[in-house]
C-alpha positions in Angstrom: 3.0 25.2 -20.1 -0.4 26.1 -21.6 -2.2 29.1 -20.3 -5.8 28.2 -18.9 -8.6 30.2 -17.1 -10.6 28.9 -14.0 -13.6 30.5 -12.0 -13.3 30.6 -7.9 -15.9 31.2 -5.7 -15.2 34.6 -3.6 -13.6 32.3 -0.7 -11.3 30.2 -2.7 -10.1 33.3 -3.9 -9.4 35.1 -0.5 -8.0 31.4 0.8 -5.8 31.0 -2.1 -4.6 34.7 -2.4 -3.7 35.1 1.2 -1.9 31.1 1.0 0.3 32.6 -1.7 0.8 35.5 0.0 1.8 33.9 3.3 4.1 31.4 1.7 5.3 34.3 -0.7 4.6 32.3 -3.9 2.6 32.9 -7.0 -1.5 31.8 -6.8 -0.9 30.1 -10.2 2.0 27.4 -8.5 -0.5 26.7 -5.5 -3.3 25.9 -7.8 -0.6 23.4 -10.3 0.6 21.8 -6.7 -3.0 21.2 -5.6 -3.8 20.0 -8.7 -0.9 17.7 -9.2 -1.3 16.4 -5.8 -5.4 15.8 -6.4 -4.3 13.4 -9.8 -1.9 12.0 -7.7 -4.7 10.9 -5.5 -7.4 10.2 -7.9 -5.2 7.6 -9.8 -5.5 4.0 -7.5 -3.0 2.1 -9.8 -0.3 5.1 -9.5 -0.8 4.6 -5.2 -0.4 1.0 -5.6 2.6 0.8 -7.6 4.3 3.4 -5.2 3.1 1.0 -2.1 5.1 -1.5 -3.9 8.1 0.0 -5.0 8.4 1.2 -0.8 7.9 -2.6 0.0 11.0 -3.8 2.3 12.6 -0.1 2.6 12.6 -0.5 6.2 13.9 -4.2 6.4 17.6 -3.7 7.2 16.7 -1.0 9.9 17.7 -1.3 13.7 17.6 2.1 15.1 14.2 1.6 16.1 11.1 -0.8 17.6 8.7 -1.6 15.1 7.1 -3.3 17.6 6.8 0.2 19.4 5.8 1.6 16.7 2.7 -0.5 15.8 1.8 -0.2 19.5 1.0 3.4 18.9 -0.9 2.8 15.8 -3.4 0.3 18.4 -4.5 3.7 20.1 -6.8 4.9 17.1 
């Protein structure tokens, strides 16, 4: 790992001190997740390639509706 320094503002300092100290973990693995999960994000080719590597997963399966399921989608 390399060792960095960021600046907060006074609220994302309260908001990410009392986060860690509500999900009892270190400030320093919030702010890695969130940034991992904001790359994650920012990258378009990286989304697509994971939509198509999920393509089909659900072909096989008969413990449900998909019919049902879209029908709830149609109420947004």
């Amino acid at each position: 790992m390399i060792r960095t320094q960021i600046y907060l503002t006074k609220e994302e300092h309260a908001g990410i001190s009392s986060l860690a100290s509500n999900l009892k973990k270190k400030q320093s693995e919030l702010i890695r997740q969130a940034i991992d999960e904001f790359l994650v994000r920012s990258n378009p080719a990286d989304k697509l390639k994971k939509i198509r590597e999920a393509r089909g997963i659900w072909k096989d399966r008969d413990d449900f509706n998909l019919e049902s399921v879209r029908a709830d989608f149609d109420r947004f």
